[in-house]
C-alpha positions as CSV (number, residue, x, y, z in Angstrom):
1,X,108.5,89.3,92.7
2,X,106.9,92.7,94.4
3,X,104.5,94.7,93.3
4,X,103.9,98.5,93.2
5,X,100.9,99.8,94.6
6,X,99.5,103.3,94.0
7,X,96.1,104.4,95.8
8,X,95.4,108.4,95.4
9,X,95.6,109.5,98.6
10,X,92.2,110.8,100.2
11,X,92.0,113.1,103.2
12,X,88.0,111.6,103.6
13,X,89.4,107.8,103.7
14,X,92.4,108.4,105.3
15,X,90.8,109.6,108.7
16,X,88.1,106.9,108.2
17,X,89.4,103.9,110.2
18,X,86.9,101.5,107.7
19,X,88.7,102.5,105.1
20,X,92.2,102.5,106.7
21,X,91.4,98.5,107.1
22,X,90.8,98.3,103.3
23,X,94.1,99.8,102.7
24,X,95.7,97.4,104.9
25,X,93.3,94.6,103.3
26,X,94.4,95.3,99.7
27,X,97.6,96.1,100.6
28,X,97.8,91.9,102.3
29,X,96.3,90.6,99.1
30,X,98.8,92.3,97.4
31,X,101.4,91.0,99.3
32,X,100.2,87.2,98.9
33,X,100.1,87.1,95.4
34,X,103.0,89.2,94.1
35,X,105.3,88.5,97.4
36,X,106.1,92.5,98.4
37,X,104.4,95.5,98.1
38,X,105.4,99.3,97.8
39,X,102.8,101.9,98.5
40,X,103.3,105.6,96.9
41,X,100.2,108.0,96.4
42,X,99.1,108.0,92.9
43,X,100.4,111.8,92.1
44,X,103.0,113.4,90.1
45,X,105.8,111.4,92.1
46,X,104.6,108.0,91.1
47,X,105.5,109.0,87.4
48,X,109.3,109.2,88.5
49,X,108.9,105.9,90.5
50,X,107.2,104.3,87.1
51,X,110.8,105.0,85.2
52,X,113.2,103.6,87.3
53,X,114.6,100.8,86.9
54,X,115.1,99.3,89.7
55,X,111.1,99.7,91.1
56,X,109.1,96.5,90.7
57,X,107.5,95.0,87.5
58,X,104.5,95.0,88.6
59,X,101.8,98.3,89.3
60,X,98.7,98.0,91.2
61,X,96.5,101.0,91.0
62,X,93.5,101.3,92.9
63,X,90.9,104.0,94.1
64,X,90.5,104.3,98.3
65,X,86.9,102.4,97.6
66,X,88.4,99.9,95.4
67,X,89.4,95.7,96.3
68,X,90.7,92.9,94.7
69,X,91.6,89.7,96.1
70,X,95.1,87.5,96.1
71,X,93.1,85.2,93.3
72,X,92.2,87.9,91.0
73,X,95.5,89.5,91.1
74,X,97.8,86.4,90.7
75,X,95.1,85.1,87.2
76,X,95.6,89.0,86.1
77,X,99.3,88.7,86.3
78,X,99.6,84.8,84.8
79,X,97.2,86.7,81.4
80,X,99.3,89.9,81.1
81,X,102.3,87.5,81.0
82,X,100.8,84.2,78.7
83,X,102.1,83.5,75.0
84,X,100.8,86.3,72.5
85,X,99.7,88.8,75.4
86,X,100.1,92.1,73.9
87,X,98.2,93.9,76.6
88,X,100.1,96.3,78.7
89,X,97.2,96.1,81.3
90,X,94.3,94.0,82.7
91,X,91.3,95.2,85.1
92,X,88.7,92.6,86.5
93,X,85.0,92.5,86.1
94,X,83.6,94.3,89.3
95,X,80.8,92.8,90.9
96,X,78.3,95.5,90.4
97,X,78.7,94.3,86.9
98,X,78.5,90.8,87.4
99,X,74.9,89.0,87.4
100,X,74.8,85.9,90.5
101,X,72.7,82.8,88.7
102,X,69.0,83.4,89.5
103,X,69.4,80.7,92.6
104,X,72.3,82.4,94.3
105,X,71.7,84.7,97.3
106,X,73.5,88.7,96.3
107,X,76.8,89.0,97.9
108,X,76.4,90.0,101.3
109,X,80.0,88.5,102.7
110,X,83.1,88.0,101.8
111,X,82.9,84.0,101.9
112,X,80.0,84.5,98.6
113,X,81.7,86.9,97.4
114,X,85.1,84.3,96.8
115,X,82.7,81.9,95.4
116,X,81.8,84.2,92.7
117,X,84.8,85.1,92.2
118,X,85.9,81.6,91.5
119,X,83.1,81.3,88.9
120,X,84.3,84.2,87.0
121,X,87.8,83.3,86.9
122,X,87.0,80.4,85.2
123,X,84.9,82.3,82.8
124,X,87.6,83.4,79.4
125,X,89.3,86.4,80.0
126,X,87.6,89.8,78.0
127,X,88.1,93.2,77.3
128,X,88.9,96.2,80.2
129,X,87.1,99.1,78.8
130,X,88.7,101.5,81.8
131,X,91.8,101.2,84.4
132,X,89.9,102.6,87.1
133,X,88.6,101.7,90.1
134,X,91.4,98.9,90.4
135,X,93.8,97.6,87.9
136,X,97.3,95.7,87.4
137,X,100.1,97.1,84.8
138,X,103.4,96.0,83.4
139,X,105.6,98.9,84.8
140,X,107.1,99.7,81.5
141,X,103.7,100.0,80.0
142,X,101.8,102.5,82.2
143,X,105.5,104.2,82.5
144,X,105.0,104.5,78.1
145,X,101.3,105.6,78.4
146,X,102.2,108.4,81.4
147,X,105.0,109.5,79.3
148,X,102.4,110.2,76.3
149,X,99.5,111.3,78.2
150,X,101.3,113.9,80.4
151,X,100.4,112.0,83.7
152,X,99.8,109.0,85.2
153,X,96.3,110.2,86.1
154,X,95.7,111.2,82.2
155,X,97.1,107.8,81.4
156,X,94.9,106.0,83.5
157,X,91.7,107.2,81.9
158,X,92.5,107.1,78.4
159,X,93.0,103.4,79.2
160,X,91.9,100.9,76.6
161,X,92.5,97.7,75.3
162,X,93.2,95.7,78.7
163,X,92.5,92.5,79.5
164,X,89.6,91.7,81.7
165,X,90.0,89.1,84.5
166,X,88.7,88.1,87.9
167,X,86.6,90.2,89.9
168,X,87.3,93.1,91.8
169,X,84.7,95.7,93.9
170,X,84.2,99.3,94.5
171,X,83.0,99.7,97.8
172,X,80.0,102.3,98.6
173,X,80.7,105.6,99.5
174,X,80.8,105.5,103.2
175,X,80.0,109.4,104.2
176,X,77.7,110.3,101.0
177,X,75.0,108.1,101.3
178,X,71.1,110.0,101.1
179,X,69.3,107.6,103.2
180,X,65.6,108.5,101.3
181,X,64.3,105.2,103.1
182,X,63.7,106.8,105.9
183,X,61.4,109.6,104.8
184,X,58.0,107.1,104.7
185,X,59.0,106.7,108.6
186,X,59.0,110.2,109.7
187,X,55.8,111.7,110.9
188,X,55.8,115.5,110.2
189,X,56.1,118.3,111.5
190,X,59.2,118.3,112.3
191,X,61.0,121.4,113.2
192,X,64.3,120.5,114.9
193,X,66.2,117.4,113.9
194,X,69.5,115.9,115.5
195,X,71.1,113.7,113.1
196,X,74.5,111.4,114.7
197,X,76.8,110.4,112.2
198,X,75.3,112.9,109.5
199,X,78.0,111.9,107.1
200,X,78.6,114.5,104.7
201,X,74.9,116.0,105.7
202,X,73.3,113.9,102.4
203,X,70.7,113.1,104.2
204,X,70.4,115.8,106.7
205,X,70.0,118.0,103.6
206,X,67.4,115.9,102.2
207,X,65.2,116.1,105.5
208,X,65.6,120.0,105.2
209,X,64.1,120.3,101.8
210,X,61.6,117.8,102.2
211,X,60.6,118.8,105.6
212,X,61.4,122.5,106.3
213,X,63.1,121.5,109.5
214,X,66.8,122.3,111.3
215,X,69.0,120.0,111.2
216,X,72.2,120.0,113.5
217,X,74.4,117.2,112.8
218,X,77.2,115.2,114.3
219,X,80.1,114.1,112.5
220,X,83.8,112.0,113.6
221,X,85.3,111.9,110.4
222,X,86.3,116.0,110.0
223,X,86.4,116.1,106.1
224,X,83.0,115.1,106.2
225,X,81.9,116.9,108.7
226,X,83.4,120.2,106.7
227,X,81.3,119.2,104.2
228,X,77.6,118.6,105.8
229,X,78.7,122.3,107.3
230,X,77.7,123.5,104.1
231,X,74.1,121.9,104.3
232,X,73.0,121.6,107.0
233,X,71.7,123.8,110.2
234,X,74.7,123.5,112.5
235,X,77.6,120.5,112.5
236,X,79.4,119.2,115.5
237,X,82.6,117.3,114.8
238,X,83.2,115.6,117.7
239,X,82.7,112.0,119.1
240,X,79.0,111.9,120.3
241,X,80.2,109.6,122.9
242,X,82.4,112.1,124.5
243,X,80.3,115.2,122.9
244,X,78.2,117.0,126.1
245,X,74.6,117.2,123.6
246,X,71.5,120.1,124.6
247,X,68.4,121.3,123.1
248,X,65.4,119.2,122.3
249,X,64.6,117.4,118.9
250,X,61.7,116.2,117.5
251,X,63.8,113.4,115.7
252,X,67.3,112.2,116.9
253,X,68.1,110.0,113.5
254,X,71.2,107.9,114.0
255,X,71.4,105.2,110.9
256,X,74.2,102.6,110.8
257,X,75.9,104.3,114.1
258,X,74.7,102.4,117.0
259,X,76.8,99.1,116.6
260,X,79.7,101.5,116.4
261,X,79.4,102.6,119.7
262,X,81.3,101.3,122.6
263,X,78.4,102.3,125.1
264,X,75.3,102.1,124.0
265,X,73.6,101.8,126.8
266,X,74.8,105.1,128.4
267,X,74.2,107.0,124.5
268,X,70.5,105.9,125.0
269,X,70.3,107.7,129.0
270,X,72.0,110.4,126.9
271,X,69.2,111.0,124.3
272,X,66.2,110.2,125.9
273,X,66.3,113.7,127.4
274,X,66.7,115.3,124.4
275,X,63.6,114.2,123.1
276,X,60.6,116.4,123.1
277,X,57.5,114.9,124.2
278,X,56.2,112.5,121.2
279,X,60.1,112.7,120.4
280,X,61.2,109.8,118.1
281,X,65.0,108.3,118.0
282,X,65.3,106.9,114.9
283,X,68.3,103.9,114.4
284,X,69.0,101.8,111.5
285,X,70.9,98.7,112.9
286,X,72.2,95.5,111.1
287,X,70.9,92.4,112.3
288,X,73.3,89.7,113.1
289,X,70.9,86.9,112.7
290,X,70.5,87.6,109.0
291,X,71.1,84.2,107.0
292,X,74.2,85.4,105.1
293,X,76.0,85.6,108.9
294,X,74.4,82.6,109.8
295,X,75.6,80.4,106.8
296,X,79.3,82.2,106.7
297,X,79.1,80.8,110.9
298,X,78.3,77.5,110.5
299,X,80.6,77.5,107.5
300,X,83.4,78.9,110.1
301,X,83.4,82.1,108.7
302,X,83.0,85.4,110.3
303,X,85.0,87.9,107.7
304,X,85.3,91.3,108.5
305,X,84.6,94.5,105.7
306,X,84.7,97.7,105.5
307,X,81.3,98.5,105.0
308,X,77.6,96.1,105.8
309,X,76.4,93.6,107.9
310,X,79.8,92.5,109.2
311,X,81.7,96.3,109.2
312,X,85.0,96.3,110.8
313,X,84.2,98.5,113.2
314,X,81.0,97.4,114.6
315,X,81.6,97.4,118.3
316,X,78.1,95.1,118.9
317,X,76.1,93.2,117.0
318,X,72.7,93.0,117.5
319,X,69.2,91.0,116.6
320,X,65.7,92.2,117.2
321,X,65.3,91.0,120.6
322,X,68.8,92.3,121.8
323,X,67.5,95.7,120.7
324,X,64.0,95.6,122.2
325,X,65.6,94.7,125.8
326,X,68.3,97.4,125.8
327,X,65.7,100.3,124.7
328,X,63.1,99.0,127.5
329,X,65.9,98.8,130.2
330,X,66.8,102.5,128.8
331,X,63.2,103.6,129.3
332,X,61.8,103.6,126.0
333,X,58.7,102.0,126.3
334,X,57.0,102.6,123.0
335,X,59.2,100.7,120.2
336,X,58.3,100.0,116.5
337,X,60.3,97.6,114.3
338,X,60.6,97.9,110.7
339,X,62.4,95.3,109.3
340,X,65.1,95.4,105.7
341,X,64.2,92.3,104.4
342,X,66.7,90.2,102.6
343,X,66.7,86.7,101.5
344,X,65.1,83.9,103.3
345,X,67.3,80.3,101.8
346,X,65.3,77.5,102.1
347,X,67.8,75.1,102.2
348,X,68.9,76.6,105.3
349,X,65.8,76.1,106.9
350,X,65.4,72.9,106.2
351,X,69.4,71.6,107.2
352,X,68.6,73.7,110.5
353,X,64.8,72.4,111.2
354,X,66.2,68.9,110.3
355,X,69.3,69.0,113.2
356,X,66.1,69.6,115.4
357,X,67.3,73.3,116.2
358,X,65.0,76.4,117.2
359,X,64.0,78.4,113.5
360,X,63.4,81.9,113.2
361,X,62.6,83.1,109.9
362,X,62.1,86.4,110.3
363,X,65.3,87.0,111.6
364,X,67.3,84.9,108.8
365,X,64.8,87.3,106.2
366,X,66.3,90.5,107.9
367,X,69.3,92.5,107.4
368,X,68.3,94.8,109.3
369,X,65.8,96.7,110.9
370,X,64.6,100.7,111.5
371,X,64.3,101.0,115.2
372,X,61.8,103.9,115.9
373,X,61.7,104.2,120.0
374,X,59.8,106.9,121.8
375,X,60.0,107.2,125.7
């Protein structure tokens, strides 16, 4: 049995190494519960691939954001094939849509997010009211619907009547987030801002409206970069590891960037200097000792994602006192933490305190903190 997969392809995502892994992530799900997988972009080419014969019976359609486990996929298949199954296609629940009970943590990691899962799969299977983000077809059926709708794309939102079954996720948008957290931490005026990893300039664009400042940003990912070009003051798309950085900023603003880097230590000797006076370099970093990566550990998990607390490419990892030494050693000697609370389980409190083992609760209540350093 094999399985064809069809993904739109997406200049952003495809130059986005997070989202590279999830391709190869779906694409090994895939592979363990239908046995082979062919990949085609979900254009005008897949519609030929849908009437031949001799291409699997299986189609697998998913959006560059979109996941579903081996689990899902194989209880999606086993209802689009049972006795009185008239339904040319199934979708599962996603888990935005999906309510934990009131005494489970949110899903945070991948080893919850598989016990959920197991919880709706034994839940009776419902109605898909759309195809998309992620969703499994008989080949002959979505081959009937393209043929009617004119496209494969056409067929896939006119979708209805599919059966609904497992759980599945749409991962955030990686480059368009607007981080307005940050603005109760900024301290105006602020005329010129250096923003690393700006994204698509979301943010960058926000800080200019609200503030009346400058913003240059810097950007890998090129797409993105093209597009924060557009908003904000000035875009460099480069590496800001490799990128020779001037002027002076009243704010360097770097969120979710510095466990990416390879070199921290030498990025902080690189923007101390750029920082005027009373100067403020602003991180958001992920703390490591948060309880949902301390329960996955002890449960011998340590899962990688594409996005969050356990990214796939976070070079470091970091709590608050591995943070607070590497900015004093850098010569930042004024250093405010503010921490992102998350959930504090009491159970594993008490299992720790009773093995006779060191506590800290504030760092098992924190997923992350805002890191605001000033020479």
């Amino acid at each position: 049995m094999s399985v064809l997969l069809l993904v739109p392809a997406s200049p952003l995502y495809l130059a986005s190494p997070e989202f590279r892994f999830l391709a190869r992530w779906l694409e090994g799900e895939a592979r363990a519960a239908f046995g082979a997988v062919e990949r085609h972009d979900l254009g005008e080419a897949a519609r030929d691939r849908l009437g031949d014969a001799s291409a699997p019976a299986w189609v697998l359609v998913a959006e560059p954001e979109a996941f579903a486990g081996r689990a899902t996929l194989a209880a999606l298949a086993a209802a689009l094939t049972g006795a009185g199954s008239a339904a040319g296609w199934g979708a599962p629940r996603l888990l935005a849509e999906v309510e934990s009970p009131p005494a489970a943590p949110p899903v945070r990691t991948l080893r919850v997010f598989e016990r959920l899962e197991s919880a709706v799969l034994a839940q009776p299977a419902g109605e898909a009211a759309a195809a998309l983000p992620i969703s499994l077809w008989r080949r002959s059926a979505l081959a009937a619907a393209a043929a009617a709708a004119g496209s494969v794309a056409a067929a896939l939102d006119g979708a209805r009547g599919g059966i609904r079954c497992g759980l599945g996720h749409r991962f955030v948008g990686y480059y368009g987030q607007r981080r307005d957290d940050v603005l109760p931490l900024l301290r105006a005026p602020l005329a010129e801002v250096l923003e690393i990893g700006c994204g698509d300039g979301a943010t960058g664009e926000l800080l200019q409206q609200r503030l009346g400042c400058r913003v240059t940003g810097v950007e890998l990912n090129p797409v993105a970069a093209a597009t924060a070009a557009r908003r904000l003051h000035r875009v460099l798309c480069a590496d800001v590891e490799q990128l020779e950085l001037d002027g002076r900023f009243d704010l360097v603003l770097a969120l979710e960037l510095f466990e990416h880097l390879t070199e921290q230590e030498a990025f902080l000797a690189r923007i101390r200097p750029l920082l005027e006076p009373e100067g403020t370099l602003l991180l958001s970093v992920p703390n490591v000792g948060a309880a949902a990566v301390v329960e996955d550990l002890i449960a011998g998990r340590f899962d990688y994602l594409p996005v969050g607390l356990l990214c796939y490419t976070h070079y470091r990892f970091f709590t608050r006192a591995t943070l607070a030494s590497w900015l004093e050693r850098s010569g930042f000697s004024r250093v405010r933490f503010v921490p992102q609370p998350g959930e504090l389980p009491e159970r594993l409190v008490a299992a720790v305190a009773a093995a006779g083992l060191e506590v800290d609760r504030d760092s098992l209540a924190t997923l992350g903190f805002f890191v605001l350093a000033q020479p």
